[in-house]
C-alpha positions as CSV (number, residue, x, y, z in Angstrom):
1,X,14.1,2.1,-18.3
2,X,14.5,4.6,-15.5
3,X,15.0,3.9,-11.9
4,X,11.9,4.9,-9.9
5,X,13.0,7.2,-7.3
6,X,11.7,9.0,-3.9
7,X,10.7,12.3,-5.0
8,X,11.6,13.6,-1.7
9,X,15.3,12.5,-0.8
10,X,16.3,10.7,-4.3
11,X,16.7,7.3,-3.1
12,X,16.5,4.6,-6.0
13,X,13.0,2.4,-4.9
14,X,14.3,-0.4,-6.8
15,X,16.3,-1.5,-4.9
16,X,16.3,-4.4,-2.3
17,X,13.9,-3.0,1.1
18,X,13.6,0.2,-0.1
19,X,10.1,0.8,0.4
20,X,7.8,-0.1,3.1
21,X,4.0,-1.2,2.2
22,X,1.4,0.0,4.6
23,X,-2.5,-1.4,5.2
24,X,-4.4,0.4,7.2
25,X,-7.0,-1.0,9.3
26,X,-10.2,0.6,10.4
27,X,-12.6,-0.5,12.5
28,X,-14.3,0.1,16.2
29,X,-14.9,-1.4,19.4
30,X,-17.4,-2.3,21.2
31,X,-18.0,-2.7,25.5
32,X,-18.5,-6.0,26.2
33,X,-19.8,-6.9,30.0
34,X,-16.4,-9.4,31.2
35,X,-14.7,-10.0,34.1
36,X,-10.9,-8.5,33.9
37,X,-9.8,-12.4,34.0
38,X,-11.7,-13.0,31.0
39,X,-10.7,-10.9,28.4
40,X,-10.3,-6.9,27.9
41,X,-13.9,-5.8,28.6
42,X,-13.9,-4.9,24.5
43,X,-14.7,-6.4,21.2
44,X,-13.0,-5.3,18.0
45,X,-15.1,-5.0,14.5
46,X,-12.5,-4.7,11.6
47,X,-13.7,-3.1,8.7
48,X,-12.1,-3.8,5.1
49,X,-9.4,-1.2,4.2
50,X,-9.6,0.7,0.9
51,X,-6.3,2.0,0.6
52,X,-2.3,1.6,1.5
53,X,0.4,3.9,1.5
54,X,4.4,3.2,-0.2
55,X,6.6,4.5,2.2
56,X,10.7,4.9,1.4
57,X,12.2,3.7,4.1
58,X,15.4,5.8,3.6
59,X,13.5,9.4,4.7
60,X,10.6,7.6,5.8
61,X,7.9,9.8,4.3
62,X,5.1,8.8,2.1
63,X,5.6,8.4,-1.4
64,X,2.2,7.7,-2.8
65,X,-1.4,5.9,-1.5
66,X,-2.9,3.7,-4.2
67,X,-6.2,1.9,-3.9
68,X,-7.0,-1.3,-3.2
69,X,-8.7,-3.6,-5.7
70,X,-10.2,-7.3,-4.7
């Protein structure tokens, strides 16, 4: 079988921390009437990602985004 590799630098991905997995989160916030002593005057609605990104972490650029499935 061949070693999977980063198609930019080379680097073997097999190997031990090699790659780093990304999520992205989306959402938006909202203004929310508070006092600065009782929180930070915003909510935050997440939304469900869709995707996430393999990054090598030798060059640090993205080597592919792949969907999500639940």
């Amino acid at each position: 079988m061949a070693a999977i590799s980063c198609t930019h630098c080379g680097f073997d991905l097999t190997a031990p921390q090699s790659v780093r997995i990304a999520e992205y989160h989306f959402g938006r916030l909202e203004k929310v009437d508070q006092e600065p002593m009782e929180g930070p005057g915003f909510k935050y609605h997440g939304e469900v990602p869709d995707t996430y990104t393999i990054l090598c972490t030798n060059c640090k650029r993205l080597v592919r985004t792949l969907p999500i499935r639940k």
